[in-house]
C-alpha positions in Angstrom: -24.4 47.5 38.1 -22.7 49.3 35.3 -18.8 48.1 34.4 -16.5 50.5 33.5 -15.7 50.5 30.1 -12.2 48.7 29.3 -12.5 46.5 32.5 -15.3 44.4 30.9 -15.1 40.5 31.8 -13.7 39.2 28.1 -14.8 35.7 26.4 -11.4 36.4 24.3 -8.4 36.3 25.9 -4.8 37.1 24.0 -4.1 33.8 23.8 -7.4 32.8 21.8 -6.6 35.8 19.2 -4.9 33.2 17.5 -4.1 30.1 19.5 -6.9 28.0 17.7 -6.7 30.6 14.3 -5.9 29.6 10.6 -5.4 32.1 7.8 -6.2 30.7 4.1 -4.5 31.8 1.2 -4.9 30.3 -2.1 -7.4 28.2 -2.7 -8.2 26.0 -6.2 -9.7 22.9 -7.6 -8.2 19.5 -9.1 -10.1 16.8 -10.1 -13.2 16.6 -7.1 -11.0 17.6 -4.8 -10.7 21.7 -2.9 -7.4 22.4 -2.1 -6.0 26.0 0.0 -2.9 26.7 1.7 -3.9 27.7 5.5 -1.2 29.5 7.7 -1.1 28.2 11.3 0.1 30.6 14.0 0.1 27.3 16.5 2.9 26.0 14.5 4.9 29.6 13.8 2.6 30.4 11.1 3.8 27.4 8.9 2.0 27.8 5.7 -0.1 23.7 4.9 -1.5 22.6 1.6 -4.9 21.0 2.3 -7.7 19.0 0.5 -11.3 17.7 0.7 -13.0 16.0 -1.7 -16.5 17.6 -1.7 -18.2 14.8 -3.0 -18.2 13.1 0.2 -20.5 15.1 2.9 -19.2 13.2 5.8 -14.8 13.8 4.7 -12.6 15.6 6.9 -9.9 17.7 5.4 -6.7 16.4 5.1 -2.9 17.5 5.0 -1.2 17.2 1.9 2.6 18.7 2.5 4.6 17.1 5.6 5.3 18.6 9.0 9.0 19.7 7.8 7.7 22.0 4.9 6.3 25.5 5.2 4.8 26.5 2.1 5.8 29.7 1.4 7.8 31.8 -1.3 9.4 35.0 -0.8 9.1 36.8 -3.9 8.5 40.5 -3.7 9.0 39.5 0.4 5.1 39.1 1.0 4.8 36.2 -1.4 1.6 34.9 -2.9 1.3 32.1 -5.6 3.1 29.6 -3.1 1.9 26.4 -5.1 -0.3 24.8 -7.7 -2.2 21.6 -8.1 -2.4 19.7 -11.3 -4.1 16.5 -12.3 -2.8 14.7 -8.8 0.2 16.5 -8.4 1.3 19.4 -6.0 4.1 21.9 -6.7 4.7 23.9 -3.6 7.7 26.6 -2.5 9.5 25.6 0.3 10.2 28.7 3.0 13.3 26.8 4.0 15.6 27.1 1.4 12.4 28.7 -1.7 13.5 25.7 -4.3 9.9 24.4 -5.8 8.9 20.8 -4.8 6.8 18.3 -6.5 4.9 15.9 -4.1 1.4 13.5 -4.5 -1.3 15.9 -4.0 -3.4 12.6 -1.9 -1.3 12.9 0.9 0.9 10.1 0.8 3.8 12.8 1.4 2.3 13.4 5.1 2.3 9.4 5.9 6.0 9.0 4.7 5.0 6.8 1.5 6.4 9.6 -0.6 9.0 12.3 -0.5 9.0 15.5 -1.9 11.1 15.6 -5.1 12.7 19.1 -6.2 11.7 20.2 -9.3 14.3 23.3 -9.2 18.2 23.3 -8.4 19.9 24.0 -5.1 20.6 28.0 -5.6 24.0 29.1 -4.9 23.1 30.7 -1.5 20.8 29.7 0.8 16.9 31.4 -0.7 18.8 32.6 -3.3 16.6 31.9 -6.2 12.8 32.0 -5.5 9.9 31.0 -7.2 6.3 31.7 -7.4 3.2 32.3 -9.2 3.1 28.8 -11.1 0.7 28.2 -14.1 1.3 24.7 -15.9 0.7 24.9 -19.9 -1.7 22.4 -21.6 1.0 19.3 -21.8 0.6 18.9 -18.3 4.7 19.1 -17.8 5.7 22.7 -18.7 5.5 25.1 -15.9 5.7 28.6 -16.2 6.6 31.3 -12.8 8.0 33.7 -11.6 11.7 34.0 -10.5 13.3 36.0 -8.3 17.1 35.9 -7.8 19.2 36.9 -5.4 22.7 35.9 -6.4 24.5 35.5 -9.6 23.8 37.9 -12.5 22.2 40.9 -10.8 21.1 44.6 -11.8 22.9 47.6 -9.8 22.8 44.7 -6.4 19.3 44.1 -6.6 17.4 41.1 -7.2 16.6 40.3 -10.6 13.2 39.2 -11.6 12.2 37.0 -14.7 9.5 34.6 -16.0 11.5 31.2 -16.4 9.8 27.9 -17.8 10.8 24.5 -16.0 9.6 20.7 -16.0 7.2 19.2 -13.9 9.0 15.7 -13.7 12.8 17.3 -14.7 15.5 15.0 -15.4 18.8 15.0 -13.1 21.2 17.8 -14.5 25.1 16.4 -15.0 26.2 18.5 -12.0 23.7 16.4 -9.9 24.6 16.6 -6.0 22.5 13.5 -4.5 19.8 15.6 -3.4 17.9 15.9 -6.5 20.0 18.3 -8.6 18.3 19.3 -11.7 18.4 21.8 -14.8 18.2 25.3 -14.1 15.0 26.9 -16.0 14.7 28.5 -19.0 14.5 32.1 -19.1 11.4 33.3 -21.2 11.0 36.6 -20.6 13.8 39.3 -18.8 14.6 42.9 -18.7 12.1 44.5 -16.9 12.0 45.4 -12.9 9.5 43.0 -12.3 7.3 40.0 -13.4 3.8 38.3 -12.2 0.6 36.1 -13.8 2.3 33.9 -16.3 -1.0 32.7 -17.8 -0.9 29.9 -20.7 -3.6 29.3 -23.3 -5.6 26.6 -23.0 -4.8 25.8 -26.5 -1.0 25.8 -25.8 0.0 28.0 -28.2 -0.1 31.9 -26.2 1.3 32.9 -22.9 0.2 36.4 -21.3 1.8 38.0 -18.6 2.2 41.3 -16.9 5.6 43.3 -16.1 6.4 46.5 -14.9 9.4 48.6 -13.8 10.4 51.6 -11.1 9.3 53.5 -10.0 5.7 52.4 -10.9 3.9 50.1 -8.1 1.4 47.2 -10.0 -1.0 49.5 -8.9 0.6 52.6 -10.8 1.1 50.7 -14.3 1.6 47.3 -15.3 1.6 46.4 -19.2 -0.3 43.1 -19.8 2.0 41.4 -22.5 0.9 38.6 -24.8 2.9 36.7 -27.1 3.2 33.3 -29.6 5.4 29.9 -28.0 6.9 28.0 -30.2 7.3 23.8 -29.7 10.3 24.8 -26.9 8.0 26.4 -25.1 10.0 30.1 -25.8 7.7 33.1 -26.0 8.2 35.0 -29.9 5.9 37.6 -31.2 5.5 39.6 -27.8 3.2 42.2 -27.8 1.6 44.6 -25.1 -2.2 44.8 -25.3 -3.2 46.7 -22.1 -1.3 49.0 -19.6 1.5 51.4 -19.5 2.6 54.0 -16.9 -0.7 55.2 -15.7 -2.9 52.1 -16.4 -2.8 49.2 -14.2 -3.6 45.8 -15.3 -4.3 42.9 -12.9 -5.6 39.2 -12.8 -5.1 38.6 -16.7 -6.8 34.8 -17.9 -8.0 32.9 -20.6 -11.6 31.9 -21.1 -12.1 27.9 -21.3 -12.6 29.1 -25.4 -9.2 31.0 -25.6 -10.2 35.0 -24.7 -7.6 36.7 -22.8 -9.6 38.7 -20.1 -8.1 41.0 -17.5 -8.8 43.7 -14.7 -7.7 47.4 -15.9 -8.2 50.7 -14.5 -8.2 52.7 -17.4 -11.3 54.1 -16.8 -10.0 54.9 -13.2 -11.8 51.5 -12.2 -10.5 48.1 -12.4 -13.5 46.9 -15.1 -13.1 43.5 -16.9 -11.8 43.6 -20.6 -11.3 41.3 -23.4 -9.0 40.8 -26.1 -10.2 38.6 -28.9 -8.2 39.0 -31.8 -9.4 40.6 -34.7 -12.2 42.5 -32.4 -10.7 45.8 -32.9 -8.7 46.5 -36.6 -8.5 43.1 -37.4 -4.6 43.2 -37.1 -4.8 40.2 -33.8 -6.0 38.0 -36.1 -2.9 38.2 -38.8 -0.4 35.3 -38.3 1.2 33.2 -40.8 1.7 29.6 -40.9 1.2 27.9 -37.4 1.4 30.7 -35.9 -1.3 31.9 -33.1 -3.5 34.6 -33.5 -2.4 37.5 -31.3 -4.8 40.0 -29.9 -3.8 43.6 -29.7 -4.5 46.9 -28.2 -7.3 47.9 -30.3 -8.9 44.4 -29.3 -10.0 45.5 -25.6 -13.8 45.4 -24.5 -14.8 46.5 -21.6 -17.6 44.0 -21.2 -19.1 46.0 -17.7 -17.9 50.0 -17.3 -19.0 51.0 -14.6 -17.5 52.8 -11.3 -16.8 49.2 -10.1 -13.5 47.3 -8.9 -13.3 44.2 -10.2 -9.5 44.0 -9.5 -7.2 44.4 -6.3 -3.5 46.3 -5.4 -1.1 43.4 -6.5 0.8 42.9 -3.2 1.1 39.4 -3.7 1.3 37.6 -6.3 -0.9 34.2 -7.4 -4.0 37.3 -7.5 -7.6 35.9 -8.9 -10.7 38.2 -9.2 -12.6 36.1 -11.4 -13.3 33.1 -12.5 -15.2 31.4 -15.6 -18.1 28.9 -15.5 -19.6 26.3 -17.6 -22.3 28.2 -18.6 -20.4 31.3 -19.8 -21.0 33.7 -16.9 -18.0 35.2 -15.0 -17.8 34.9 -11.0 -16.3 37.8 -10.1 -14.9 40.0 -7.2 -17.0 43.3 -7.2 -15.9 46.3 -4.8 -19.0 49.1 -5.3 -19.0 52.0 -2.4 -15.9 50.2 -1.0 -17.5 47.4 -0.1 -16.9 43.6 -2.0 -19.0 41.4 -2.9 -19.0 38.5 -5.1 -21.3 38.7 -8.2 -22.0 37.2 -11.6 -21.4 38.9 -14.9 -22.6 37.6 -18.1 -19.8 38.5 -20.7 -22.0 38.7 -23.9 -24.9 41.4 -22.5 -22.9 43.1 -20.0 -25.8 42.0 -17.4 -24.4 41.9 -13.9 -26.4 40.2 -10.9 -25.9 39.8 -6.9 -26.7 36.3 -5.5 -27.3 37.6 -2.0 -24.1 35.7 -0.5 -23.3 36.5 3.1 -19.4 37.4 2.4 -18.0 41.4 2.6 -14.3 40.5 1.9 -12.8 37.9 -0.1 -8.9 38.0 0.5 -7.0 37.1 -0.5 -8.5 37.5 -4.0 -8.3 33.7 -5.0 -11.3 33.4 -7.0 -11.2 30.0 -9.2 -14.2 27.8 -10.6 -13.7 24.1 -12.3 -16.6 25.7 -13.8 -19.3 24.1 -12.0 -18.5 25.5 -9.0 -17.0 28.7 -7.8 -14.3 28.2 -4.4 -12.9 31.7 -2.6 -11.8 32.6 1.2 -14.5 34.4 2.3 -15.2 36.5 5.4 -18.2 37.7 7.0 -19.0 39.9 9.8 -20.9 37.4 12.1 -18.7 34.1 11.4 -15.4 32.9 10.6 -13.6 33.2 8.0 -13.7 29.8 5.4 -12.9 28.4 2.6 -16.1 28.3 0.7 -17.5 26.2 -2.1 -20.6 27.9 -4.2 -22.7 26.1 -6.8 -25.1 28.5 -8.0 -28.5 27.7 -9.6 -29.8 30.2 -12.2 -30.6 33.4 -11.3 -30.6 32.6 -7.7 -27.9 32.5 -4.9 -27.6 28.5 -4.9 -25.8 27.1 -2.0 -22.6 27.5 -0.6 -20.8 25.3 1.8 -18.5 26.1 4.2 -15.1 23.4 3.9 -12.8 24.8 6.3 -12.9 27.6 8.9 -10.4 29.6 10.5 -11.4 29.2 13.6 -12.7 25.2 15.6 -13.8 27.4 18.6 -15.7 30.4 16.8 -16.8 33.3 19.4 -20.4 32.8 20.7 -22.1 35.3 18.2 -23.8 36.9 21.0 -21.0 38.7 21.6 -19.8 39.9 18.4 -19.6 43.6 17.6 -20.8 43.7 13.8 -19.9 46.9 12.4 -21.5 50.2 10.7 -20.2 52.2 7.7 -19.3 55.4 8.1 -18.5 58.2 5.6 -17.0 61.1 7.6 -16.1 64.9 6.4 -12.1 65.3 6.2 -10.1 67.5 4.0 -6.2 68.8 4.3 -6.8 70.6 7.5 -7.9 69.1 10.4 -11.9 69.8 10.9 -11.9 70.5 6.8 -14.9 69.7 5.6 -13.8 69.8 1.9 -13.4 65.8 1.4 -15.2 62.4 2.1 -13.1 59.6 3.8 -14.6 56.0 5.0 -14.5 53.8 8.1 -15.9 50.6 10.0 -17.4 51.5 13.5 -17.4 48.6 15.7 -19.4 49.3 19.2 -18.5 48.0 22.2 -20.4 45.1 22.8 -20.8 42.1 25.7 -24.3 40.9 26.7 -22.7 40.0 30.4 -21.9 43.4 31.5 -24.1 46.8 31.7 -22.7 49.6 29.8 -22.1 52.6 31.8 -24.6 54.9 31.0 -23.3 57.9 31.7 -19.8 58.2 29.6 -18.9 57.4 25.9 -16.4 54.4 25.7 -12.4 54.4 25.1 -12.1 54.4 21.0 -9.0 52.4 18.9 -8.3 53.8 15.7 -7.2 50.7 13.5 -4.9 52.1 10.5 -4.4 49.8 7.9 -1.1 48.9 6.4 0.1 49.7 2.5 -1.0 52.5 2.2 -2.7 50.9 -0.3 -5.0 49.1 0.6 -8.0 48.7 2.9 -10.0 47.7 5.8 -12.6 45.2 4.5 -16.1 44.9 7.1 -15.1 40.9 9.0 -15.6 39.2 11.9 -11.6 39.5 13.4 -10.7 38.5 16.6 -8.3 41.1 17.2 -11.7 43.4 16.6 -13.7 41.5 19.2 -10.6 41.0 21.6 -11.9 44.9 22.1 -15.1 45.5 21.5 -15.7 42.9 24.3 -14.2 44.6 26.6 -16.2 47.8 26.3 -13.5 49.9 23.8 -15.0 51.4 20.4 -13.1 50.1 17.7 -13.0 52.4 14.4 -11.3 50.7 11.1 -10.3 54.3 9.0 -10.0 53.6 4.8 -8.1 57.0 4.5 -7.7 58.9 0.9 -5.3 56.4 -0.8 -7.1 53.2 0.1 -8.8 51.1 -2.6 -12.1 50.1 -3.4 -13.4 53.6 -3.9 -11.5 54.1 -7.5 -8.1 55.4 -8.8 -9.0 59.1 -7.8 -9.2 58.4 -4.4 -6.4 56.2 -4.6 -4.0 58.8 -6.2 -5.2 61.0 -3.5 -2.0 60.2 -1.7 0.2 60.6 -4.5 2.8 62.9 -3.2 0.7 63.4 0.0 1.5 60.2 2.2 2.0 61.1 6.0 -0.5 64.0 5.7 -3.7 63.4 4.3 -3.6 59.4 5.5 -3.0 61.0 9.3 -5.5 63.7 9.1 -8.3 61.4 8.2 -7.4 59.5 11.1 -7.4 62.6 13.3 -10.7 63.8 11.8 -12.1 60.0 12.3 -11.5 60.5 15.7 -12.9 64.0 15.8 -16.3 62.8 14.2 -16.3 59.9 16.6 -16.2 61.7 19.6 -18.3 64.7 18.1 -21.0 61.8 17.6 -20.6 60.6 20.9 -19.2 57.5 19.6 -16.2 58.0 21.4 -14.6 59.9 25.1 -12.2 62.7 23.5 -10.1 61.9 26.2 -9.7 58.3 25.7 -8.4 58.3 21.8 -5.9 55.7 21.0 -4.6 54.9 17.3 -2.9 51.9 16.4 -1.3 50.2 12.8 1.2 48.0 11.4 3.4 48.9 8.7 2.6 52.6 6.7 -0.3 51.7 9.6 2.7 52.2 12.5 3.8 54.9 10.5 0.5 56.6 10.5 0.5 56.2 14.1 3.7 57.8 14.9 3.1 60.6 12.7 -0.5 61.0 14.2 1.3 61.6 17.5 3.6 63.6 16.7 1.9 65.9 14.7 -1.3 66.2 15.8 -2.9 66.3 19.3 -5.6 64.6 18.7 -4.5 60.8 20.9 -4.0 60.4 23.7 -1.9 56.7 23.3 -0.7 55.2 20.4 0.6 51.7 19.2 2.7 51.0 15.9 3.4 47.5 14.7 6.2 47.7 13.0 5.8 51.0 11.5 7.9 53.5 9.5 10.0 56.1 11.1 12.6 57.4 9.0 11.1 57.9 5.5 14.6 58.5 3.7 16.3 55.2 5.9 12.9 52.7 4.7 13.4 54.2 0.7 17.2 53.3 0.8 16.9 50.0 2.9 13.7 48.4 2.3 13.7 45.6 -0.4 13.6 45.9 -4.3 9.7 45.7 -4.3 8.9 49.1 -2.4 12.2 50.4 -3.2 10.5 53.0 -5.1 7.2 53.0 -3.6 8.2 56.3 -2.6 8.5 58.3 -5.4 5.2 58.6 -6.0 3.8 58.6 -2.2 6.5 61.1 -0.9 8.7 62.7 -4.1 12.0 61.4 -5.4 15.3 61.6 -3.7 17.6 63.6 -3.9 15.1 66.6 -5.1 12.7 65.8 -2.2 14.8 64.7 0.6 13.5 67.9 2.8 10.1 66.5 2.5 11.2 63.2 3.6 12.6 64.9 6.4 9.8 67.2 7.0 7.7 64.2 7.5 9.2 61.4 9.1 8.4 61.2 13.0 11.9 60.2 13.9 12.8 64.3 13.2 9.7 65.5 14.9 10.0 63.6 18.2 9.4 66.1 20.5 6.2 66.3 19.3 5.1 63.0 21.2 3.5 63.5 24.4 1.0 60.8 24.5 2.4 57.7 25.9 3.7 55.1 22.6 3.9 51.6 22.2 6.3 49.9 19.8 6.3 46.4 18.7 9.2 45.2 15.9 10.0 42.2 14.6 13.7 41.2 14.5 14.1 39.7 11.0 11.5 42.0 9.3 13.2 43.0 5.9 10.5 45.3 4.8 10.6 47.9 7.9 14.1 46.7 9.6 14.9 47.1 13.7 16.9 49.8 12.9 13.5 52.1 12.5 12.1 51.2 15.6 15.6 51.7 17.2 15.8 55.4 15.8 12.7 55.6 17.0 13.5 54.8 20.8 16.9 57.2 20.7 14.5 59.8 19.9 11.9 59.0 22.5 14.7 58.7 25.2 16.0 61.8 24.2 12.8 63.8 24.4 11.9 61.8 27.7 8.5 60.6 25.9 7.1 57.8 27.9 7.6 54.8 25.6 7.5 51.0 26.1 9.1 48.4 23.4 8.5 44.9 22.7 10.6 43.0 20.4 9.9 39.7 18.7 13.4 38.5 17.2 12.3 35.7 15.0 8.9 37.1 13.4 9.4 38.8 10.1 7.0 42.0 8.8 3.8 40.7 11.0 3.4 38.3 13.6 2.5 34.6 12.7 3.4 32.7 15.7 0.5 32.4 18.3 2.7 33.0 21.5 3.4 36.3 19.6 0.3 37.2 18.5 -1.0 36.7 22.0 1.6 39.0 23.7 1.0 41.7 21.6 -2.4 41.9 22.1 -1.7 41.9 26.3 1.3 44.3 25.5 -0.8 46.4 23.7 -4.4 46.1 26.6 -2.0 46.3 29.2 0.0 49.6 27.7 -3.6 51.5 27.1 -5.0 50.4 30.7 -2.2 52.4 32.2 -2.5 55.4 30.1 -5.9 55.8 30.2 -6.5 54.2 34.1 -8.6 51.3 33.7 -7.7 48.1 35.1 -8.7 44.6 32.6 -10.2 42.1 33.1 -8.2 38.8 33.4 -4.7 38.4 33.7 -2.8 40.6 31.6 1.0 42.0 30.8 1.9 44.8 33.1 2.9 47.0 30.6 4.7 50.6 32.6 6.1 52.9 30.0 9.9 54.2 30.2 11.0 57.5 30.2 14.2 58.7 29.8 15.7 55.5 29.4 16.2 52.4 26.8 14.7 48.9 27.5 16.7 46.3 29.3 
């Protein structure tokens, strides 16, 4: 007998979304060993460093930081470059106070046969000073990174960001305080809004780096900077090779033979370049005695133009798209047609090839090679996600092994929903027809029930956070914690997402909160007009510029008929004068600048245009988030109270911007199945949250 959709018999309850779930970050080699920072929402999404040597088939991965430290820096607030390994030793950020800490990378740390030493000095507030994005030069002991401070010498009250050089193995400072007090770092490079990839020379003698300043996102303009250092280890000679205002310059590294290489858009894709001095005028390779030869601008090669990503939105730092191997190819990151893959490019022919590997996303992009062997998170559409070790043979694909995977209790794959591309018409009218936008459909699937046969199913509309960014094709349990209970599931890449080139991009320049919400509406639209979808069962749901999305979907349009934002913006003018120095800005391009455009931020913001909510709305906050504060989500509700919209609100007061502790993760996803069932009148499977909305009235 048929089950009604939304009340199919689920193998995935909220509390498997991530009870059992690990998220890996980055991931690099030392020695024989594969090591990757994994993020566990069993233990409050403490971030772990983790090995295996991969020379033994029958070894189990191992812990390599203790149960008291949570790898994780706070730079920029979403992090990214939290530690390196080198030659046996780890250097991790701490989330507990964000000094850097040196500890043996085999573990001993874990068994108590070793402490973790600090390697930079007790700030003057608590978290203070931060650190990420960690390269260590040649000598083995100088460490290069990014700082980030948050007291003492500051710029109009906000942070001030710098690349600083420290010591591996520091000695004790005189104003030692028992706990392993030692020199502050040197300063190498200041004076500009922001800092990231500090990248040594193998040879010792360069450093490259990128910097940028407001209003300009990495994704706007970065300038990739190189310059000569001198016995100290100070930078002299700097010089900008790549980037500016418009031009965007990501992932910069050196070649095992000394070639700076780097992802730039200037094209309007991110395509791989090289700088080896003298290529161009001949002026790189002018230096005098000792001194290193300096590539310049007129140095660049594009070694592959085509309409190709080989580079990724900068959100976190510690980014790697590409990697070099031993026998001069590059592994690297390609995005074609919005949709990744991992490929080979030969440097010296331009010739590009596709090994066939079974992965559709790779973040975060931490692409690195020993040169023998390639290791990457990868993701696939009909298994985990892993850390994954590649050793490629030739021409062919080679073999890849799978070291760790998010998940030890994977979901049958009989009763994953894989998903289907979709390119759907949109334009800056609802129905237009005048523009392409892209999606991921994911069907309703469960081989235990029988669909009904005579009505299309409930359909979420996921929005993806940023805006820039994107919804990559996976196998996510939040997806399937849906699709196996008979509701359509459709993952929108709205003009401004990436993968599809800087045009499409920059279509949101000046245009967020319009175009962004009417390719969600027309999404929906095609969905249902496909009969992919009941018209009268639309729901639309996102975190961050996501939640925002959603709130302006509703009350803009008509298009939902329930809605549930994570965390997202209300108050346009309120998140561009509180959010934190990394997004302060973001704004100006996405929106216009304040003062001249404050009608527009008005004009836009749902908070002002409440009464134009009728469909029921769920919203879920963190307490501590610094990127989107409470204080949103609170406008929001003394809007929704006002207008009598039926609302329901769900606060978690310890969780930051996203949820990483399981409990949490597991009531939001009963929250939210609970919150639809009684909007749309279907009644779950399993025991799930009761969720009645309010009108008229605040929560208890």
């Amino acid at each position: 007998m048929p089950t009604p959709y939304g009340e199919w018999p689920s193998p995935v309850a909220p509390e498997d979304v991530a009870a059992d779930a690990r998220s890996f970050a980055s991931v690099t080699t030392d020695g024989d060993h594969v090591y990757w920072l994994e993020r566990r929402p069993s233990e409050g999404g403490r971030g772990v460093v983790c090995r295996l040597p991969t020379d033994d088939p029958a070894a189990r991965p191992t812990e390599v930081t203790p149960a008291d430290v949570d790898v994780r820096t706070l730079v920029h607030q979403y992090g990214g470059g939290d530690f390196l390994v080198t030659d046996g030793t780890v250097l991790a950020a701490n989330m507990d106070d964000q000094r850097l800490y040196r500890l043996p990378a085999d573990g001993s740390a874990v068994d108590g046969d070793a402490e973790p030493t600090p390697v930079t000095p007790a700030p003057p507030e608590p978290m203070a000073h931060r650190y990420a994005d960690m390269r260590v030069a040649p000598d083995g002991e100088t460490v290069y990174a990014v700082r980030e401070r948050h007291a003492g010498p500051v710029t109009d009250g906000d942070p001030r960001n710098e690349l600083i050089r420290l010591r591996l193995s520091p000695e004790p400072s005189e104003n030692a305080d028992g706990g392993g007090a030692v020199a502050d770092p040197v300063v190498v490079a200041g004076g500009s809004d922001f800092y990231a990839a500090p990248r040594p020379a193998p040879d010792d003698d360069r450093l490259a780096y990128l910097r940028w300043d407001h209003p300009n996102m990495p994704w706007d303009g970065t300038e990739l900077v190189v310059a000569a250092v001198d016995e100290a280890g100070d930078l002299r000679r700097e010089r900008v090779v790549a980037g500016g205002p418009d031009e965007s310059v990501v992932s910069p590294k050196w070649s095992p033979d000394g070639v700076l290489h780097a992802a730039d858009d200037r094209t309007g894709w991110w395509n791989i370049y090289r700088f080896r001095a003298g290529a161009g005028d001949g002026a790189g390779a002018d230096r005098g005695a000792g001194d290193a030869a300096l590539p310049t601008a007129a140095d660049a090669e594009n070694i592959h133009e085509a309409p190709i990503a080989f580079g990724v939105p900068m959100w976190t730092l510690g980014v790697s798209t590409f990697a070099f191997r031993d026998d001069g190819r590059i592994a690297t990151l390609a995005t074609e047609s919005g949709e990744p893959s991992l490929r080979l490019l030969d440097p010296e022919t331009g010739d590009m090839t596709d090994p066939g590997l079974p992965y559709t996303s790779f973040r975060p992009a931490s692409i690195r090679s020993d040169g023998e062997r390639v290791v990457f998170a990868g993701h696939r559409t009909d298994a985990p996600s892993a850390v994954v070790e590649w050793r490629s043979q030739g021409s062919d694909g080679g073999a890849t092994t799978r070291l760790r995977e998010a998940d030890d209790d994977a979901l049958d794959p009989a009763y994953v929903s894989e998903p289907e591309p979709i390119a759907f018409p949109t334009g800056d009218a609802v129905g237009a027809d005048d523009a392409t936008a892209h999606a991921h459909y994911y069907p309703p699937h469960n081989p235990d029930v029988e669909p009904p046969g005579d009505t299309a199913p409930p359909l979420l509309v996921r929005v993806h956070g940023g805006p820039t960014s994107r919804s990559e094709a996976s196998l996510s349990s939040t997806v399937q914690f849906w699709t196996t209970r008979g509701v359509g599931v459709l993952a929108v890449n709205y003009r401004g997402s990436t993968g599809y080139g800087r045009a499409f991009r920059e279509a949101l320049k000046g245009e967020w909160g319009l175009r962004d919400v009417l390719d969600c509406v027309n999404a929906a639209r095609y969905a249902a007009a496909e009969g992919l979808a009941d018209s009268d069962r639309l729901a639309i749901s996102g975190g961050s510029a996501g939640g925002f999305a959603v709130l302006a979907a509703l009350a803009f349009h008509d298009a939902f008929d329930a809605g549930a934002s994570y965390y997202g913006v209300a108050d346009l003018r309120a998140l561009a004068e509180e959010t934190h120095k990394f997004e302060s800005r973001y704004l100006d391009g996405l929106v216009g600048s304040l003062p001249d455009a404050a009608d527009v931020y008005e004009a836009r913001s749902p908070v002002a245009h409440a009464e134009g909510i009728a469909a029921p709305l769920l919203l879920l906050q963190g307490g501590e988030d610094e990127v989107v504060p409470p204080a949103q989500a609170e406008a929001m509700i003394d809007a929704l109270v006002a207008n009598e919209t039926p609302y329901a609100y769900v606060e978690f007061p310890e969780e930051r911007h996203g949820f990483r502790d399981a409990d949490n993760v597991a009531r939001a996803h009963a929250a939210e199945l609970g919150f639809y069932a009684a909007a749309f009148g279907f009644d779950p499977a399993g025991d799930v949250a009761d969720v009645e909305p309010l009108v008229g009235e605040r929560p208890n």
